[in-house]
N, C-alpha and C positions, 0 to 999 in steps of 0.2 A: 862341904858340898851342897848342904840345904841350901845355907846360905846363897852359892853361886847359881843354886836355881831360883831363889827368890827374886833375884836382881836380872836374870836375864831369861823371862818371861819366853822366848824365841827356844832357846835353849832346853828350855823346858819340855815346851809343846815336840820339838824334834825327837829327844831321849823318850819319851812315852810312846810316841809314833814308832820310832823302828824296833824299841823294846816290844811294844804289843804286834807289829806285824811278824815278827820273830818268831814269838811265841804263839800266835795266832795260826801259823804255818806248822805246830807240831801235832802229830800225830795219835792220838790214844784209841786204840780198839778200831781202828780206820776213820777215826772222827778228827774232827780239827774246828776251832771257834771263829776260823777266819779273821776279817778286818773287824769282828767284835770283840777280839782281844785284847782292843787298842784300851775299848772301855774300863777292864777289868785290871790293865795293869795303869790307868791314868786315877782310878780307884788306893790302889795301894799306893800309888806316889801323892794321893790329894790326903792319904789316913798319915801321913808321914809330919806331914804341918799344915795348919790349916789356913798359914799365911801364901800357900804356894798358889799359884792363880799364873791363868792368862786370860787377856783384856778380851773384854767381850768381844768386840768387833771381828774376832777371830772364829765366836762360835757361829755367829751371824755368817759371818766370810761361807765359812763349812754350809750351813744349813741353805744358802742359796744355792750353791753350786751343787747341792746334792737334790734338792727338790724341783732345782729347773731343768736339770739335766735328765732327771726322771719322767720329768713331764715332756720332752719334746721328744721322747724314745719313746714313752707310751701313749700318745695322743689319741694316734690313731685306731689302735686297738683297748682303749677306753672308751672311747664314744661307740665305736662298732662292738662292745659286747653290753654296755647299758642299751641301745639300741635295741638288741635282742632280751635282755632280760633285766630292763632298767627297775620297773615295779617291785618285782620278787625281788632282788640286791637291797632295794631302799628301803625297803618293809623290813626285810631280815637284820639290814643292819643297825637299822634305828630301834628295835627290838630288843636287840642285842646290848645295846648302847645303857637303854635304859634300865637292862636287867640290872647291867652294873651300878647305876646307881641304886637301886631296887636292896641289892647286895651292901652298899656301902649303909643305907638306911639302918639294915638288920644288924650290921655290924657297933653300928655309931649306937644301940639297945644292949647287945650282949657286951659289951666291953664298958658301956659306961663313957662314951666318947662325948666331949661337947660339939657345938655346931661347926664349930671354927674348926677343930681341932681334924671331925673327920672329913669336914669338905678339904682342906690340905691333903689329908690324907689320901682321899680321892682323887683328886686332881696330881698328884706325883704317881700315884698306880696307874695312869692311865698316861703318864709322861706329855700332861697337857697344861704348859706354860702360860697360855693364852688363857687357860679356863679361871687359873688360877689370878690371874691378871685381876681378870672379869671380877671375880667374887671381891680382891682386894680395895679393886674401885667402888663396888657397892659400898663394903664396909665403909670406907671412907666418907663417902657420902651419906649415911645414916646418923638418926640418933639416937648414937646407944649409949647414951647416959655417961659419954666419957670414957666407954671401954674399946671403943676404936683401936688405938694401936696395941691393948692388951690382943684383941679379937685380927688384928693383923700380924701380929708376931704368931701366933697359933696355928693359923694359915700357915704362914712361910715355913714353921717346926714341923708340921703336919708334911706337906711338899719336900721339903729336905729332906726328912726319913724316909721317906717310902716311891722317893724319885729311883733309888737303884735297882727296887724292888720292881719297879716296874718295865725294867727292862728284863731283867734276872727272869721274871714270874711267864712272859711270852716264850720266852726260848726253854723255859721249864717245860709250859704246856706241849710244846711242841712235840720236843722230844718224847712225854708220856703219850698224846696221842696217837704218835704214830707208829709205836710200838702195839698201843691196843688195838689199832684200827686195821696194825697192819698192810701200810700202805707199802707200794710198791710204786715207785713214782715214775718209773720207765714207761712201766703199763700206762698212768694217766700220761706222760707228756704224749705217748704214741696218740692213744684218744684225742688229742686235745692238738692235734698237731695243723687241723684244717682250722680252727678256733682263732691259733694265736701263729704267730709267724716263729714258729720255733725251729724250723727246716723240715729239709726229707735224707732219709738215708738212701741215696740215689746209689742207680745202676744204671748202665747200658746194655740192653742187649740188641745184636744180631738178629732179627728174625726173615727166616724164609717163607712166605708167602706160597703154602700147598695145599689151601681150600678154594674152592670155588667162589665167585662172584657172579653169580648167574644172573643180578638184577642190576649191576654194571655199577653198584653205590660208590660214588665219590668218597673220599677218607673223612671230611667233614660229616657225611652221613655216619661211618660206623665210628665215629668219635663219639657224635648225639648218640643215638643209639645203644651203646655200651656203654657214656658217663664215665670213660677212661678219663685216668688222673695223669697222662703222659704229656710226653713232648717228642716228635718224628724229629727224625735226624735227615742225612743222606740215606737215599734211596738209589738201587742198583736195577733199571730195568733191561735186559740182555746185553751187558756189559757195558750202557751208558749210565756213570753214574752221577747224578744231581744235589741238588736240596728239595728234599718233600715241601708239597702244600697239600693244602685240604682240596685241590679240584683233582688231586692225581686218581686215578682209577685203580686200583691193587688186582693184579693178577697174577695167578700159579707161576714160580719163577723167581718174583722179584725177591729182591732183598732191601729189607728197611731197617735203620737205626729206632729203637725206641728208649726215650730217658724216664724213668721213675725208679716210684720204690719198687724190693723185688716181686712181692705178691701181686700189685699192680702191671707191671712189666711179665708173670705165668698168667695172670688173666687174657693179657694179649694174646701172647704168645700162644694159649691154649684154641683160640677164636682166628684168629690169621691161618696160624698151619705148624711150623717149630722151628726150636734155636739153631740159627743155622753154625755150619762147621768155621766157616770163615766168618771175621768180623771187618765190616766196612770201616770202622774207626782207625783201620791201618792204614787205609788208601789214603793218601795224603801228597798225594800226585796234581790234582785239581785244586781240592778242596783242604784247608787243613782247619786245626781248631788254636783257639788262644784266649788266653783269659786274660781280659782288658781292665784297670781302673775310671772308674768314673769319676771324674775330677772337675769339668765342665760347669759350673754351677747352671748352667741354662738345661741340663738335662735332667738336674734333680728336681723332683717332682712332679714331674713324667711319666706316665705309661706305656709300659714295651707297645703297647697298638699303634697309641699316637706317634710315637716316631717315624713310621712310614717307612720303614729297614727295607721291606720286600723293593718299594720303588726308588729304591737310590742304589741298593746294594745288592747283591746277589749271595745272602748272608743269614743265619737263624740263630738265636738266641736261644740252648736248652738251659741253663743252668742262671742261677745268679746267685753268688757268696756274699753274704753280710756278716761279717767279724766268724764266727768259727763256724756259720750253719751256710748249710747248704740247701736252695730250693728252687722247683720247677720254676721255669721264666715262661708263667701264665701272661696271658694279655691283659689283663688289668693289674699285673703287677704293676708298683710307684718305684723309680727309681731313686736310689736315694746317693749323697756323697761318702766315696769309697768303697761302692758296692764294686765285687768284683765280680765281670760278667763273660762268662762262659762261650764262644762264639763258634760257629763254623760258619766258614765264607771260606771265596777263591780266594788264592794266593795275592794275588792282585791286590785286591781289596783291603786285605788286612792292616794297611798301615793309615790306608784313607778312614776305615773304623776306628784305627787307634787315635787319630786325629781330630775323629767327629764325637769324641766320647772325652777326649785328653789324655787320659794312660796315665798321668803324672801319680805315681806315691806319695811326692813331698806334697802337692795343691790337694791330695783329696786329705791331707790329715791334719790340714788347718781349719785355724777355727776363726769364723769370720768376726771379726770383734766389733764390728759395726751395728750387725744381726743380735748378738750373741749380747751385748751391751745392752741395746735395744733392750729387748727383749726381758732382762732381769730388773731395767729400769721400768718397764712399764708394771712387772711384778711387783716391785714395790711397793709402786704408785697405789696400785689396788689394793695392797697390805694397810697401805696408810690411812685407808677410809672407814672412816667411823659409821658402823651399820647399825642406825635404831630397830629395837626389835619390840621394843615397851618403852613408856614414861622413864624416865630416867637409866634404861639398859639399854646399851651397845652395845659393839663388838668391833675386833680387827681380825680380818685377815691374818695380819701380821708377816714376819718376814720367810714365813712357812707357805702358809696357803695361799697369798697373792702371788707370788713366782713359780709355784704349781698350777693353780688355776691357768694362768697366764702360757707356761709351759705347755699344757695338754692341749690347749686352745693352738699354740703355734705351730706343736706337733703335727694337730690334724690337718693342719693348713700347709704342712709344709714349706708354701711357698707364697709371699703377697707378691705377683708382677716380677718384680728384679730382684726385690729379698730373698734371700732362703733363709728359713728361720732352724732348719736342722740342723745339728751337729755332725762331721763324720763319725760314724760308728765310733772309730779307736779312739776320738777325742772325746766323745762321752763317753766312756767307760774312767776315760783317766779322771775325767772333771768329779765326776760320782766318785772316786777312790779318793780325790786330793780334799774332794768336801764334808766323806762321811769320814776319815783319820780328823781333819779338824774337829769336826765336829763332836765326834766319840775323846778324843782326847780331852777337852774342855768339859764337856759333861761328869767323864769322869775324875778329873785333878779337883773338881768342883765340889764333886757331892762327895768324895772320898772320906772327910774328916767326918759327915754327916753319918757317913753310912758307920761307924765304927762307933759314933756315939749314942746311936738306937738304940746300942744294947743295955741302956740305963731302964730303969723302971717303968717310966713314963714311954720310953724310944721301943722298947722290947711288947706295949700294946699298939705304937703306932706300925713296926714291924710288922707283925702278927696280921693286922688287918691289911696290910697292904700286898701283903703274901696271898691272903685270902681273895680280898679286891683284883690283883691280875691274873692269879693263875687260874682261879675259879672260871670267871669270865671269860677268857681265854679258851681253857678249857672246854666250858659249852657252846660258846662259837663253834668251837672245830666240830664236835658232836654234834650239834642240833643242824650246823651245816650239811656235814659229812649224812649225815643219815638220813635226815629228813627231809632237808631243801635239795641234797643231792647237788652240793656246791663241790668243784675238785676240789682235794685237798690244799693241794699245791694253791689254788686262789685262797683259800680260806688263810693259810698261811698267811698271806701280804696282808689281807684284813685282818688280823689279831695282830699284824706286827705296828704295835702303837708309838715307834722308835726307831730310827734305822739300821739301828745294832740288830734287831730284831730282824728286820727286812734282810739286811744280808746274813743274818746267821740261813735265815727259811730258806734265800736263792741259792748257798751253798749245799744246803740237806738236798733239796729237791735236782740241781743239778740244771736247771733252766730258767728263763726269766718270767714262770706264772706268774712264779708270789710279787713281782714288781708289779703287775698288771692289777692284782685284788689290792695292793698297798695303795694306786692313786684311786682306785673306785672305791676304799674307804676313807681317806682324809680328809675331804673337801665336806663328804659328810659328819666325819665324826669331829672333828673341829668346833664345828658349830654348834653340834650335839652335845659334846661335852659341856662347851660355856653355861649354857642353857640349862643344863641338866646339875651342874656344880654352882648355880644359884640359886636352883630352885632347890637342891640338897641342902642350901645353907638357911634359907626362908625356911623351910620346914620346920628343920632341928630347932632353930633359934626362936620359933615359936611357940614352941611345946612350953 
């Protein structure tokens, strides 16, 4: 059987893949490791022989589609929370960044570690390929008296043992911190819900209008006013019933549809007058409701205002669904592809909406390959540029950070003219599953033989330190975050998650997609940080 996976590399990568999502789906204590189980059983199949392999080009394959499809879901709520608190993030995490080296320093003293041996080591605890790159190309180019490739193989021994640790060592931390911290992640996603596009638990009510309006205020005025988080439905005034706007005048009588959440929706309700017995959302005589696909590409990236619905249509927009969440349809909402949008309009009109939006399921769940092409080629492109930083030090991007950077950039943009550079929701979620199984499979059939042979004398201190090196660090991120900087948890997760296994173990715990949002507002930093910081680790030690 080794054999027949030796020789058929495909076959390989497959049996790892549904073997881990298998087991990844089982249950202990209401826990499950998710699609990071793909890691730990592509681990025991890589400790099996250490001729077992798939070709690179596979893990590359994975690591694009999982970093560009990350980037074009969070673009826009990356740039919009550095915006608000870009200073304080870059300080904290560059802080953070360094302690760990700070850590690997003290470590590379009490153990007795040479230079080579703990910058390796560092650079696989922090699961940073490129860092490791970085330092082998210096060695290369130095003159170390002929110990070059002795001082290059120690690296790569260094990275090889302590590469599983550094996934293991985040989703360690995790788990301890958030038992001591006692988090409660309901609670933060509710908080955090105006922050990040996570939805609303919406309702409708009924309300009967039985206070007074003695200063005749328009609905637009007690909307200002009050700083309501709703959306007006139909409205009933003495048996003629319509669609609300903000010039109507609310008098003792009427009856109004209001959408939000429920406390939002008693706030009204307590300042209008109360719930009335009957609810207009039966009447469906006139007016009815239906929930439309956006499929159109000329309407993605769009604004419910810009459309101009009121002067074409006689139609409102309370609701709008993106993949499981559900949220108010504010007017600066962006409409995107395969949103599903929530409608009341006359009967009439319904099918002319369905037409000016397209409806189509099959158009809104493709993926445009022209865009979508684009777009990972232009990532490349930026991966492949060599960035001087000092006399003889550069860097890459690589095939990580140029298809991220790139990503987040075409997120926010949505759209150039005729391009749409987004994916439909369902098509990136599947892109992110089919690139992090590659990509977790190959990392782990990889390092599996690696990891089994740490436990030698020499492997059992590179272990040790690398244990120390992620969970440590990890660890105080979450801490000095959590408490001091008052970062949510849920973000601080995606920022300690230095690995994707890591990132989707955090989005499974927490139950929403923070931790994606703190995972691209650390990368693009910590990336560069590392190289940086994993050569100056190596100048140091090497000069003592």
């Amino acid at each position: 059987m080794v054999e027949l996976l030796k020789e058929n590399p495909l076959l390989l990568l497959f049996i790892v893949a549904s073997l881990g999502y298998l087991v990844g789906n089982l249950k202990f204590r209401g826990s499950s490791l998710g699609v990071a189980a793909v890691l730990f059983v592509g681990l025991a199949f890589g400790a099996i022989d250490k001729d077992l392999h798939i070709p690179d080009v596979i893990f590359s394959l994975g690591l694009v589609l999982f970093v560009y499809s990350i980037g074009l879901s969070s673009g826009a709520a990356f740039f919009k929370s550095y915006k608000k608190n870009g200073l304080r993030d870059f300080f904290f995490l560059l802080t953070m960044l360094i302690l760990s080296g700070l850590i690997a320093i003290g470590l590379a003293f009490l153990f007795g570690l040479d230079a080579a041996s703990i910058t390796g080591v560092y650079a696989g605890s922090t699961t940073n390929t490129p860092a490791l790159a970085g330092v082998i190309d210096y060695v290369q180019g130095m003159n170390a008296n002929g110990l070059n490739d002795e001082l290059t193989k120690k690296l790569v021994v260094g990275y090889s043992y302590s590469y599983p640790m550094g996934v293991l060592g985040g989703i360690i931390a995790i788990v301890l911190m958030e038992k001591l911290l006692k988090i409660n992640y309901k609670e933060e996603a509710y908080s955090l819900r105006k922050e990040y596009p996570l939805g609303d638990n919406l309702s409708s009510y009924t309300i009967e209008v039985s206070k007074d309006n003695p200063d005749g205020k328009q609905l637009r005025d007690l909307y200002k006013e009050h700083k309501w988080n709703v959306v007006f439905g139909r409205i009933d005034k003495q048996g003629d019933i319509s669609l609300s706007n903000y010039d109507i005048v609310l008098e003792k009588g009427d009856l109004i549809v209001v959408v939000g959440e429920k406390e939002e929706l008693e706030r009204v309700t307590e300042i209008l007058g109360k719930k009335a017995k009957k609810s207009l959302s039966y009447y469906r005589h006139k007016y009815d409701s239906r929930r439309i696909f956006v499929s159109r590409p000329e309407m993605v990236g769009k604004t419910i205002a810009s459309l101009g619905l009121d002067k074409k249509y006689n139609a409102l927009i309370t609701r709008i669904r993106r993949g499981d969440v559900d949220m108010l349809a504010k007017d600066d909402m962006v409409l995107e592809m395969g949103d599903r949008i929530r409608f009341v309009a006359r009967r009439k009109d319904l099918k002319a909406l369905s037409n000016y939006f397209g409806d189509s399921y099959t158009q809104s769940s493709k993926v445009n390959l022209f865009s979508f092409g684009l777009g990972i080629g232009l990532g490349l492109i930026l991966g492949s540029f060599e960035i001087p930083i000092a006399e003889n030090f550069s860097f890459k991007l690589g095939n990580a950070g140029g298809p991220l950077i790139v990503g987040l950039v075409l997120g926010a943009l949505r759209r150039t003219g005729p391009v749409v550079w987004l994916l439909p929701y369902s098509s990136n979620v599947t892109l992110q599953q089919i690139g992090l199984i590659l990509l977790l499979s190959c990392v782990g059939i990889t390092s599996g033989n690696s990891f089994v042979e740490s436990f030698t004398s020499e492997g059992i201190l590179f272990f040790a330190a690398s244990c120390i090196i992620s969970i440590l660090s990890a660890v105080l991120t979450l801490l000095i975050g959590y408490k001091l900087i008052k970062i949510p948890f849920s973000l601080l997760m995606g920022i300690v998650s230095n690995q994707p296994a890591i990132l989707d173990f955090a989005t499974s715990r927490s139950g929403t997609q923070i931790p994606m949002y703190g995972y691209t507002m650390m990368f693009p930093i910590a990336l560069i940080s590392k190289i940086v910081i994993a050569q100056i680790l190596f100048v140091l030690l090497f000069t003592q």
